[in-house]
C-alpha positions in Angstrom: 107.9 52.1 -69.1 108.2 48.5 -70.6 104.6 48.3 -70.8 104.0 51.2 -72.6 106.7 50.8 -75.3 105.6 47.2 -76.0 102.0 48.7 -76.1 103.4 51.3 -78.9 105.1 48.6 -80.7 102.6 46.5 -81.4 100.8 49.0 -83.1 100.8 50.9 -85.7 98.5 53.7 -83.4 97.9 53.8 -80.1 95.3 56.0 -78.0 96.6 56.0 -74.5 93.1 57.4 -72.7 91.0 58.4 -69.6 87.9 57.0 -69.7 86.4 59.8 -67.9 88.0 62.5 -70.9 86.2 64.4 -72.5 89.0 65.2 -74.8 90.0 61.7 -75.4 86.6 60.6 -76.4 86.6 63.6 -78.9 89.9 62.3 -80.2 88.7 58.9 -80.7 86.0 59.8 -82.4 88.2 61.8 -84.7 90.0 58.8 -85.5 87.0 57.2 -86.3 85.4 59.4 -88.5 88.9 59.7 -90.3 88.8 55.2 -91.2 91.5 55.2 -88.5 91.1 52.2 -86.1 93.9 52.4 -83.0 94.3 50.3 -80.2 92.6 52.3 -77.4 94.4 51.7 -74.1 92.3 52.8 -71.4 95.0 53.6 -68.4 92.8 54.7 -66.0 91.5 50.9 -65.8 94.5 49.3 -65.2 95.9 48.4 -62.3 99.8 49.6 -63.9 97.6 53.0 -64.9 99.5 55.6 -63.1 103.0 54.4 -63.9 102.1 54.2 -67.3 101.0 57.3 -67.0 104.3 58.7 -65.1 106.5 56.9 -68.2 104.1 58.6 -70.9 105.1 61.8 -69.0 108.4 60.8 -69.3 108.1 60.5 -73.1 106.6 64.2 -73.2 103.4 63.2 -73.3 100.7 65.6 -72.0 98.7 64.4 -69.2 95.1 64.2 -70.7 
């Protein structure tokens, strides 16, 4: 959880993402196209992924 907050503090956006997601890709791109430029956080590539995941959960974040 510590991780994550610092992560979302440090930033004024932050794209926690799946590499493999279809979704999230279409999301950064979104950002993109809109002059938006977050800091992409790619959880399934590091090795603290799945708790980060579990404590984005935790914040009501959707499991992408």
């Amino acid at each position: 959880m510590d991780k994550v907050m610092r992560l979302a503090t440090e930033r004024g956006v932050v794209l926690f993402s799946k590499s493999s997601c279809c979704l999230c890709y279409a999301v950064k791109i979104l950002f993109q196209e809109l002059g938006v430029t977050p800091t992409i956080h790619e959880i399934d590539q590091d090795p603290e992924g799945r708790e980060m995941e579990r404590a984005l959960m935790r914040l009501g974040c959707k499991a992408p």
